[in-house]
C-alpha positions as CSV (number, residue, x, y, z in Angstrom):
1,X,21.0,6.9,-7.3
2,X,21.2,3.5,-5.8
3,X,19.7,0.5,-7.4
4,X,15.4,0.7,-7.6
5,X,13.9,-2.3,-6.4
6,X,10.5,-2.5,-5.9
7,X,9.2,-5.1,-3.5
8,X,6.1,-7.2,-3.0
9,X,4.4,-9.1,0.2
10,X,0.8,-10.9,-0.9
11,X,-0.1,-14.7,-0.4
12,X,0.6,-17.4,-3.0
13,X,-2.9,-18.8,-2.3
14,X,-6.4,-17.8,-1.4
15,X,-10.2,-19.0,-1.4
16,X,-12.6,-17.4,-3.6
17,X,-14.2,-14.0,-1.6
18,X,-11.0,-13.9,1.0
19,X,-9.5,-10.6,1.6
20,X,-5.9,-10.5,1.2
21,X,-3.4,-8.4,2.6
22,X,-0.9,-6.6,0.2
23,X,2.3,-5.4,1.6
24,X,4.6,-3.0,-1.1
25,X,7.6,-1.5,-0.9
26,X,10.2,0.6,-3.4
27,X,13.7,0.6,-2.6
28,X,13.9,4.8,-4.2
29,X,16.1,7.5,-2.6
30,X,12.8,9.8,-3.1
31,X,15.2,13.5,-4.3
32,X,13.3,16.5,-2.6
33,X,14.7,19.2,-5.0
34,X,16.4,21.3,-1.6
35,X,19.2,19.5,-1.4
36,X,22.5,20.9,-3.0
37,X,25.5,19.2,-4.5
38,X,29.1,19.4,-3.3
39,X,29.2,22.7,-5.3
40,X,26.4,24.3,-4.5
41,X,23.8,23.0,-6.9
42,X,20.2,22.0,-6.3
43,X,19.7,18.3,-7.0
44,X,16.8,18.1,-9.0
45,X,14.1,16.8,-7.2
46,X,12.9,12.7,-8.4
47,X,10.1,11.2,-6.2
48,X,7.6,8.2,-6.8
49,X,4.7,10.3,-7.8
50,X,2.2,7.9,-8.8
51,X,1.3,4.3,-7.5
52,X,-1.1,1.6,-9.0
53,X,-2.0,-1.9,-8.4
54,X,-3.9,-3.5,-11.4
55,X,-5.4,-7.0,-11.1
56,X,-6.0,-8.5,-14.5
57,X,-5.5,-5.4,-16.0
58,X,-8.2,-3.6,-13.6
59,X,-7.3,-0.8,-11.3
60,X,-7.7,-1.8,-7.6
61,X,-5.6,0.5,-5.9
62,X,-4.0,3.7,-6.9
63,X,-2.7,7.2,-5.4
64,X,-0.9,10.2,-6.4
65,X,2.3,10.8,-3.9
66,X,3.3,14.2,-2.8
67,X,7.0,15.7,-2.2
68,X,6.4,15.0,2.0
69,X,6.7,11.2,1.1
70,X,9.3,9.6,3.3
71,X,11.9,7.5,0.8
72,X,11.3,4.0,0.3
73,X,7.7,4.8,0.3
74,X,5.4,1.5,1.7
75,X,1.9,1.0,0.9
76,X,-0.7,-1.9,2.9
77,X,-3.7,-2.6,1.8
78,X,-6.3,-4.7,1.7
79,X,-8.4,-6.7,-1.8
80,X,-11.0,-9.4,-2.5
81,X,-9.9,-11.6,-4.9
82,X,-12.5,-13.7,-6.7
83,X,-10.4,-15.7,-9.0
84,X,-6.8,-16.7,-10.3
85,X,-4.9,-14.3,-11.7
86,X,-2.4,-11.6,-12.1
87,X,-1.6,-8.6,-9.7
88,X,1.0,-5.8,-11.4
89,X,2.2,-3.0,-9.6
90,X,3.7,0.0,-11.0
91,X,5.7,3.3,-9.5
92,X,6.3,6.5,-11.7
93,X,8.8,8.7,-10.4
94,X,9.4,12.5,-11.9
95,X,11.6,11.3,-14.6
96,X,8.9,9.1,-15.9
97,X,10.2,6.5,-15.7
98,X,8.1,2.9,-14.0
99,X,8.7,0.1,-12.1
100,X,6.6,-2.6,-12.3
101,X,6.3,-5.9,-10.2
102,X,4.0,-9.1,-11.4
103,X,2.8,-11.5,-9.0
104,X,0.6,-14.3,-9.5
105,X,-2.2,-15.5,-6.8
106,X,-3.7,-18.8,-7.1
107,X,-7.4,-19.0,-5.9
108,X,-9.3,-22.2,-5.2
């Protein structure tokens, strides 16, 4: 599978009450389970089931993705931010494995 990359669009700055757009991306070839192999064996399927974006620790976004998922699966949406702080994003795929992505917003 090609390199994961997860990838993150949100301002640097905001004021105190503004809602922010948050743009997300994961760079995941998103493995269906139908497909066979050169001889004839089903790949096992590895998709991004879960998605979560925390704020200072605090859930404000989250979904459970099903198999009809297109790869590279994008997520916008929108959240008040009240004060400095810390945004993390994380992806589980099947494997269980994660991806996480930090960013920091500055509020004034």
């Amino acid at each position: 599978m090609a390199k994961i990359k997860p990838r993150v669009k949100l301002p640097k700055k905001a004021k105190a009450g503004e809602t922010i757009t948050i743009k997300t991306i994961i760079s995941h070839k998103m493995e269906s389970g139908r497909r066979k192999d050169k001889k004839g064996n089903v790949i096992a399927r590895r998709i991004i089931n879960t998605f979560a974006c925390k704020f200072e620790g605090q859930t404000i976004f989250g979904c459970d993705i099903e198999p009809a998922i297109s790869a590279n699966p994008y997520f916008q949406f929108n959240a008040k931010v009240e004060k400095t702080g810390e945004f993390e994003f994380i992806w589980t795929d099947d494997n269980g494995d994660t991806y996480q992505k930090k960013q920091t917003i500055k509020v004034s």
